[in-house]
N, C-alpha and C positions, 0 to 999 in steps of 0.2 A: 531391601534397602530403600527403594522408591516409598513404600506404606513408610519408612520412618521419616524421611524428607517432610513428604503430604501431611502424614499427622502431625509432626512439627511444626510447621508452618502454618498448621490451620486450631493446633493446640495452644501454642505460643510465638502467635507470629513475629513483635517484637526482638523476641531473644533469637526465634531464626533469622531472619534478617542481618540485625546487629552482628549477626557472625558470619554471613555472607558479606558481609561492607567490610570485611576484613580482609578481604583479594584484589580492594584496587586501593591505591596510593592516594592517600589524602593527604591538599593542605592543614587542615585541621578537623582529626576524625571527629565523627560525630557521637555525642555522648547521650543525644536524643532518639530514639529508632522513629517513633511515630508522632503527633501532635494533631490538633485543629485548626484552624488559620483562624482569622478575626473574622472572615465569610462563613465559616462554620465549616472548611472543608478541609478534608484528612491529607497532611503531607507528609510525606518521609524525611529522617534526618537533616530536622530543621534546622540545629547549628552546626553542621557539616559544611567545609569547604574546601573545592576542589577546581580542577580545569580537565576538560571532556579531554580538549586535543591533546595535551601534557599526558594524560592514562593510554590515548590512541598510541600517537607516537615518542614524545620526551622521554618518556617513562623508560621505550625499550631502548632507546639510543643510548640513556643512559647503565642500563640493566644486563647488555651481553647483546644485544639484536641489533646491532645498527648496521651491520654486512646482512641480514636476514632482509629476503625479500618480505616486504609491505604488501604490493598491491600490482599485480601485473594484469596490464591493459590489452587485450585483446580484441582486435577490430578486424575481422573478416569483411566488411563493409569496405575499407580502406587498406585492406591488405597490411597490417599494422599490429605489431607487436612490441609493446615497450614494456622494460621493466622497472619499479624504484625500489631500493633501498631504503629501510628504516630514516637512516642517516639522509639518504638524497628526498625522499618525502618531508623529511621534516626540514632540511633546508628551502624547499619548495612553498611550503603552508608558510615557514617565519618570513621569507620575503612578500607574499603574495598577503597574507597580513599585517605586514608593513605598509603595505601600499592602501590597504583600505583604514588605515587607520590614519595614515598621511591626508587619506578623503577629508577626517573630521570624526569617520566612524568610532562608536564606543561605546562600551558595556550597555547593555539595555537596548542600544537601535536595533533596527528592523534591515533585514537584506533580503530580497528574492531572489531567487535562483531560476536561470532558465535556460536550461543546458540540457546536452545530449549527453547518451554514454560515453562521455569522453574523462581524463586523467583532472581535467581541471575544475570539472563538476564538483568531483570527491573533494578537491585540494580548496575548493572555495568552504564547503559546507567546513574542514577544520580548519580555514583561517576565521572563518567568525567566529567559531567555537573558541579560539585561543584568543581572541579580544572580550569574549564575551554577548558578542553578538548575536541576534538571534535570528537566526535564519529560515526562510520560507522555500524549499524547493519545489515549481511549477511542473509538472510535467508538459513535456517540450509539445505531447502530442496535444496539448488542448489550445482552443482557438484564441482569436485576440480577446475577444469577450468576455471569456473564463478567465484570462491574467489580469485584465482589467478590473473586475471584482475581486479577486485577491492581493491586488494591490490597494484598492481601497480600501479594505479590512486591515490587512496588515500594514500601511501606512510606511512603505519602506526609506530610506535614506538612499539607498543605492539599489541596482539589477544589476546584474549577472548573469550575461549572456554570452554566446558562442554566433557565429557569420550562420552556421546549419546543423542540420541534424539529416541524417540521410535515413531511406524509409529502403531498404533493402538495397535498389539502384538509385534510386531518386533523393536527390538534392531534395532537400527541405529550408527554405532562408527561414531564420528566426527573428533577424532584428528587423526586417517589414511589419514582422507581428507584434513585435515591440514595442516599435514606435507607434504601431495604432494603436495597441494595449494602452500605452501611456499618454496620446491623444486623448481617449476616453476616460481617461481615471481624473477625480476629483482632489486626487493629492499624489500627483508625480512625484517620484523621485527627482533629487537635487544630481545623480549620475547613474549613468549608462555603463558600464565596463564590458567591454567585447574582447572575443578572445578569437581571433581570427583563425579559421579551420586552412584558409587558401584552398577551397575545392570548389571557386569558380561561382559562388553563389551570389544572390543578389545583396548589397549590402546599401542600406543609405547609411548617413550620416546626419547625425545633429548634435548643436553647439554643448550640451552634454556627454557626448561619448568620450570615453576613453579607453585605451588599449589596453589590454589586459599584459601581456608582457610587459609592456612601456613600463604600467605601472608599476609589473612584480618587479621586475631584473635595475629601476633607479629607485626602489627603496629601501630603508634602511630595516632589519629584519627585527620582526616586533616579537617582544614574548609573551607567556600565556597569563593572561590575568587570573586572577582567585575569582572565583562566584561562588554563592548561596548554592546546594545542593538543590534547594527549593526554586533557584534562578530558571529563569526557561532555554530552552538549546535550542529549541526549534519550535516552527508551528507550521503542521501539514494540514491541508485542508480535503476534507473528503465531503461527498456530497448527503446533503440533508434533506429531509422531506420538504421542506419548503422550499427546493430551489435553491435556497442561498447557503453554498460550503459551509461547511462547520472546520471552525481552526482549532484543531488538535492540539494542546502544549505538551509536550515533554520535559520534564523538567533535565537540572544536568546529576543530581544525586541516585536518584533512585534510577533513573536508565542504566546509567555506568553499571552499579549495580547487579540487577535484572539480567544485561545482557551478557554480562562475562559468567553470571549464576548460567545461563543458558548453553553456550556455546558448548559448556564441559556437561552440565547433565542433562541436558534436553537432546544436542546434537553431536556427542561424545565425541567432543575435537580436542583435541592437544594444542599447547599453543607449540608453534614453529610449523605446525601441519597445514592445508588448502583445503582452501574453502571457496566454493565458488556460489553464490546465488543468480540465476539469471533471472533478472527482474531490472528493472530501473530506478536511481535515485528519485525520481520523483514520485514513488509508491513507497509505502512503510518498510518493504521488506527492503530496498535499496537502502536506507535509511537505516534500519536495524542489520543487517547482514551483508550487504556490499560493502558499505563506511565503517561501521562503526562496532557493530560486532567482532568482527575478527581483527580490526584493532588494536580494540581494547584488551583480547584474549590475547595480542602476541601471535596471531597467526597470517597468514597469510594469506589474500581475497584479490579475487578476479575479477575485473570489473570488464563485463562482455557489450560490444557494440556491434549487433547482429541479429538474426532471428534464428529461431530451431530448423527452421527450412527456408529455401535459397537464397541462402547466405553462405554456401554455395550449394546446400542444398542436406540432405537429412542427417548428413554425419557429423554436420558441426558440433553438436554439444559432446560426440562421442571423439573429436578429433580434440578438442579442448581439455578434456579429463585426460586423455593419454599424452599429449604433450607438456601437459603444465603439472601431472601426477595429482591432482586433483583429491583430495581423501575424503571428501563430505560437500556434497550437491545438493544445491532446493532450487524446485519450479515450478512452475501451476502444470496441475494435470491435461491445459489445453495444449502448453507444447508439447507434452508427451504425447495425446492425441496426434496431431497433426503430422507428429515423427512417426506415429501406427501409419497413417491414412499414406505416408510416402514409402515407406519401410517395413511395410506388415509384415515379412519374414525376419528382419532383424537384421539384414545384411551386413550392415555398414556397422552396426555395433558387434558384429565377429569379425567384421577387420581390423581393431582396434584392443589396445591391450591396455583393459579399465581395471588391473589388478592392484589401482593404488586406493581405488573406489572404494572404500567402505559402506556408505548410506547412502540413499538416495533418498531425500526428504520430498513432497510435493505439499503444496497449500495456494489457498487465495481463490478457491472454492473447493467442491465439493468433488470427489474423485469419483467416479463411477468403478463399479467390480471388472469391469471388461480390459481398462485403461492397467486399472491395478494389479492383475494378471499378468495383462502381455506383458508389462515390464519384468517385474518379478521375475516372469519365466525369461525373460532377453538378460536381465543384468543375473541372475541369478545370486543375489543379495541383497540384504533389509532392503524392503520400500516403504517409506512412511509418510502415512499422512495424517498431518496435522491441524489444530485449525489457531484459526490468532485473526485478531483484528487492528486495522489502524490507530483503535483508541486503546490497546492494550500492547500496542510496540513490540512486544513476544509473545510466543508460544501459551495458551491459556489449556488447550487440552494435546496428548503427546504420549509419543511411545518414548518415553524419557530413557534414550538407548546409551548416554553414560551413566546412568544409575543402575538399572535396574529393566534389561528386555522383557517384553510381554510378548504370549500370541498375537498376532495381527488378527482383524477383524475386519473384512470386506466391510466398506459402509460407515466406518466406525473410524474417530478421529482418537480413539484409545480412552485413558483417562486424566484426570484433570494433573497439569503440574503445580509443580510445588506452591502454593500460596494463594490459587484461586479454590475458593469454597465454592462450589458448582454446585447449583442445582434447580432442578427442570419443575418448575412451580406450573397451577392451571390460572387461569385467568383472576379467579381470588384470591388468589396468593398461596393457594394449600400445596403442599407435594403433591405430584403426581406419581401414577405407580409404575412397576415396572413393565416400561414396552408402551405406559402413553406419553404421547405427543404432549409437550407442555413448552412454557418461556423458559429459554434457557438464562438465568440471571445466576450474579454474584455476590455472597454475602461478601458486607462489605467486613472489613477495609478490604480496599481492593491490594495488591501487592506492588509493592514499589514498579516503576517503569511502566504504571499506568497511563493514562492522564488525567490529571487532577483538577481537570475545569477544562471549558474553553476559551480560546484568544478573545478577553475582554468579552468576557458572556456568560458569567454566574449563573446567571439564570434559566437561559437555552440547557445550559448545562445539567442543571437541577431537572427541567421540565420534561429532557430527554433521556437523562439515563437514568434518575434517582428518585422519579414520583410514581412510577408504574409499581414498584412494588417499594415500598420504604423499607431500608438497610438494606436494600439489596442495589446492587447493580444491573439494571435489562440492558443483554446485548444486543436487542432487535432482531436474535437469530430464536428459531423453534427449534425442540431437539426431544429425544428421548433417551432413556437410561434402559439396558439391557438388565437380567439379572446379575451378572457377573461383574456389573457397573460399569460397563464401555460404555459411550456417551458416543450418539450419534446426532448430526448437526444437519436437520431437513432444510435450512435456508430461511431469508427472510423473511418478516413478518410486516415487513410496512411497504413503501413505497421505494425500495433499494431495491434494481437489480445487477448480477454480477456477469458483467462482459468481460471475460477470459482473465477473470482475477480483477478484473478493474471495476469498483464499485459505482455506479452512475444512479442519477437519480430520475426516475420516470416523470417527476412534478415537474423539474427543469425542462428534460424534452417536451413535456407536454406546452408547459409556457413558450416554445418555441412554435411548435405546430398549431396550437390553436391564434396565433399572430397573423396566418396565413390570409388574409384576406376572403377568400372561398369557403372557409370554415369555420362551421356554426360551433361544432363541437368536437372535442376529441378525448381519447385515451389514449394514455401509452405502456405497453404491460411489457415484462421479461415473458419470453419462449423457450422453451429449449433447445437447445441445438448442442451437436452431434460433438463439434470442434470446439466451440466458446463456453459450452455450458446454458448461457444464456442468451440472448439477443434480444434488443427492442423489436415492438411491434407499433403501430401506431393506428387505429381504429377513427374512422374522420367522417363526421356529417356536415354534406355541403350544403351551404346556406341556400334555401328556399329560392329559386328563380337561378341559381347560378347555371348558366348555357356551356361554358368554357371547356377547353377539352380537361380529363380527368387524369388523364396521362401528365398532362403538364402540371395540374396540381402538386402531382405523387413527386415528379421529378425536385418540383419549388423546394418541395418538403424537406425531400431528402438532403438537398443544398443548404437548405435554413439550420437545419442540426450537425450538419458536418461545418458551417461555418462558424456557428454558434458555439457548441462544445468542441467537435473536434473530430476527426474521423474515429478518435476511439471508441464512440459511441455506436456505431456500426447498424447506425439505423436504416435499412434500404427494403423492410418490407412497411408498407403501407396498404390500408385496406379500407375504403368507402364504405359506407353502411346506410341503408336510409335510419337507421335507425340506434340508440346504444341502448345496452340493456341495463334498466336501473330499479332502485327501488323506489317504494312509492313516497317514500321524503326525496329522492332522486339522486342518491348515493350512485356512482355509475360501479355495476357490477365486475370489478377487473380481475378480480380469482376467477370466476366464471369464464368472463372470455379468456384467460389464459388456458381453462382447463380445456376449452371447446378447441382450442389452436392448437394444444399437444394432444390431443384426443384421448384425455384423462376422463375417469366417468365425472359426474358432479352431481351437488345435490339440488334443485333448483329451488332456491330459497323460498322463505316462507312469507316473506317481505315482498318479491320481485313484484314490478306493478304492472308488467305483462310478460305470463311465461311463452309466446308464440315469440317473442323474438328473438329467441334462444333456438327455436326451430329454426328459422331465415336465416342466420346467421351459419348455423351448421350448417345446412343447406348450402348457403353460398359457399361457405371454406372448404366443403366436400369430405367433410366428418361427420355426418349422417347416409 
């Protein structure tokens, strides 16, 4: 069944589609599947129109589900557990969409979000959906400087924020970072909307704010406008080689789409059944499977304010699937680590009765065989891992477990779902063969609930995903293809590395570190590590004559990228060198020093323009 899906969709992708757009409710279906735009780029169901929030929730209020739990909130952080109703969610989003339409908001503006795991995060990303609005959600953990530059891109009318966000114990104040965010940006916002936590945190005020209550509970409740299938629903910004975020669109047709095709054969949920993702709205997978996935399926999603450990401590996620009956779970392979590194015998998962568990999905990097095992052997049912990216909103390769199960393959993220044409090309664009390393890219059309450009940037757009190989699409990831056609995903190929699922970009740190006054020069490369996958490193030559202690350097440094991006960057190793190692056009070697830090072998280039520094540098690291 899965070979007839794949071949379908990659035989006659139009006609597959056009009969998946048949599962969610349209204002007026679309009689087009695919098109070109006047840019020259490929859209889905261009005369389709419809409303995200209306498919979320309308749809079931009015369909049989309006008693059917929606979305239950779970905060072990605040001891806290609420639940809504179809019916009481969508009473929720039409006032609270009321209120920002009372702003002045409408169809087409810009809104950022900047919120924690909380009920009202979700409730904001569908009230702009039901106006038409298009929404940007920040994640809470990045600094003022990062929001700053995404409000400048994104150019919002309003923010949306919350008094804090708590970081296991710790209060976190968010509208301090706010208001610096919006001190620095070159096109404020006209309002502020807070949603006040009451847990004691720091809060200012300015002649823009407004209450978030105030506003939802004295307005009149708005309903959901019609939009363009082609219209945008959102823009998430992840990070690019140059530093400066790249703005994702999602449009609102082909997501709907995609993700209700997904739910049932990618992560074989039923609708009325649970789904919990532990991840946060301001990452893709919050976005695709906290909000709006189980949604639009009619299912029901857990939206978790906590961590996999002490938040009270290792049994939380297994204390969550047996209270709430949970039937299908996704999370990155780091919490699962970190639940091993507290829990190695499994204790706390044979206290607990996970018999509603079906699957256990992980993604948002690279699972190691070790991680993959111990679960398997603890839950003792499917574990899958998958891979997907921010610019592809779902699942691109997959043990597609409502169609059609396969053998699992340690290493191995299965084979390609339905409607991506995968395949692992070498540098000139030829196939590679079975078992080499090549660009893992996508004949194009890519399949609905892609994204089909960047926010206002044709062109970045073009430069980075659609000139490396023409008609194909390059994911920036390496991979290879086994004989049996599993597709294994070795990691990036540029300047991205992946902190515990969170994509960061080494150029931005480095713009950070080399700022430092004492430094001539610098690198900054992903490392491996045991827990995150990845971690920055930062490689630094001090400027000629500097005296100063080096310790304090290291410390500056660290303070400069945690205030700058943000602690999720988790930059705290720092390493002096008199020297970096480059070639003789003076490219700085940073495969190399990555491979010298994980004590991989390498091959010492043909280029390098002195191999002895590649000695010192082992040497000092203590990998020789």
């Amino acid at each position: 069944m899965y070979s007839k899906h794949f071949n379908d969709s990659i035989a006659h992708p139009e006609a597959f589609w056009m009969e998946q757009a048949k599962q969610i409710d349209w204002h007026t279906p679309p009689q087009i599947a695919l098109t070109t735009d006047e840019e020259g780029l490929q859209r889905w169901f261009p005369d389709g129109i419809l409303n995200t929030c209306h498919l979320a929730i309308d749809y079931h209020v009015e369909n049989g589900r309006a008693d059917q739990l929606a979305l239950i909130y779970d905060s072990p952080v605040t001891n806290t557990i609420v639940k809504y109703t179809y019916a009481q969610l969508q009473q929720e989003v039409m006032q609270l969409a009321g209120g920002l339409e009372s702003l002045g908001l409408a169809k087409g503006d810009t809104v950022i979000i900047y919120m924690p795991m909380i009920p009202q995060a979700a409730m904001a990303m569908l009230a702009c959906a039901r106006l038409g609005v298009i929404h940007s959600v920040v994640f809470g953990g990045f600094a003022p400087h990062e929001l700053t530059i995404r409000i400048d891109d994104a150019k919002p009318k309003a923010i949306i924020t919350a008094t804090s966000g708590i970081e296991i114990n710790k209060i976190v104040p968010y509208k301090p970072m706010v208001d610096k965010a919006i001190a620095g940006a070159k096109y404020p916002p006209q309002h502020v909307v807070v949603f006040d936590r009451k847990l004691g945190a720091e809060r200012t005020v300015q002649p823009i704010d407004i209450d978030f209550e105030t506003l939802k509970n004295t307005a009149k409740p708005a309903g959901c406008v019609p939009v363009k299938a082609t219209d945008s629903l959102y823009i998430l910004y992840t990070s690019g080689t140059t530093g400066k975020p790249k703005g994702i669109i999602r449009d609102n047709g082909g997501h709907a789409v995609a993700l209700k095709y997904s739910l049932s054969a990618v992560y074989g949920l039923a609708p009325g059944e649970v789904f919990w993702a532990a991840s946060d709205v301001g990452w893709v997978v919050g976005h695709s499977y906290i909000v709006y996935g189980p949604l639009l399926h009619g299912a029901t999603t857990v939206l978790f304010e906590g961590k996999p450990i002490k938040t009270p401590d290792a049994s939380t996620f297994w204390r969550v699937i047996q209270e709430h009956k949970v039937n299908v779970m996704f999370t990155a392979p780091t919490a699962i680590r970190a639940i091993k590194n507290e829990d190695p015998e499994g204790a706390f998962i044979k206290q607990h009765d996970l018999s509603s568990l079906r699957y256990q999905f992980l993604a948002g990097e690279r699972c190691d065989a070790a991680t993959l095992r111990w679960l398997e052997a603890q839950l003792q049912r499917p574990v899958i891992d998958h891979w997907w990216q921010t610019e592809s909103g779902w699942p691109m390769l997959a043990n597609s477990m409502g169609i059609e199960p396969v053998p699992v393959k340690e290493g191995s993220a299965t084979f390609p779902v339905a409607g991506y044409n995968l395949h692992i090309l070498r540098e000139d664009g030829t196939p590679s063969d079975f078992e080499e390393p090549g660009y893992v890219a996508i004949k194009l059309p890519l399949p609905p609930g892609c994204l089909p450009t960047l926010w206002g940037d044709n062109e970045r757009f073009r430069r980075g995903y659609l000139q490396k190989f023409p008609g194909y699409y390059f994911s920036g990831d390496g991979g290879y293809r086994d004989s049996e056609g599993y597709v294994y995903i070795t990691g990036r190929v540029d300047d991205i590395i992946n902190v515990a699922g969170h994509r960061l970009s080494t150029a931005e740190m480095e713009e950070v570190v080399a700022a430092h006054s004492a430094i001539a020069e610098c690198a900054v490369v992903g490392i491996s590590d045991e827990l995150k996958g990845q971690i920055p490193a930062a490689f630094v030559v001090l400027k000629t004559g500097y005296s100063g202690s080096v310790g304090t350097v290291v410390t500056e440094v660290v303070q400069a990228v945690r205030e700058h991006i943000g602690p999720v960057a988790a930059l705290k190793t720092v390493i002096p060198l008199a020297r970096l190692p480059k070639t003789r056009s003076g490219k700085i070697l940073r495969k190399t020093l990555r491979a010298i830090v994980d004590g991989d072998p390498y091959t010492i280039p043909s280029t390098i323009d002195d191999p002895s520094v590649l000695d010192e540098i082992a040497t000092l690291l203590g990998k020789k």
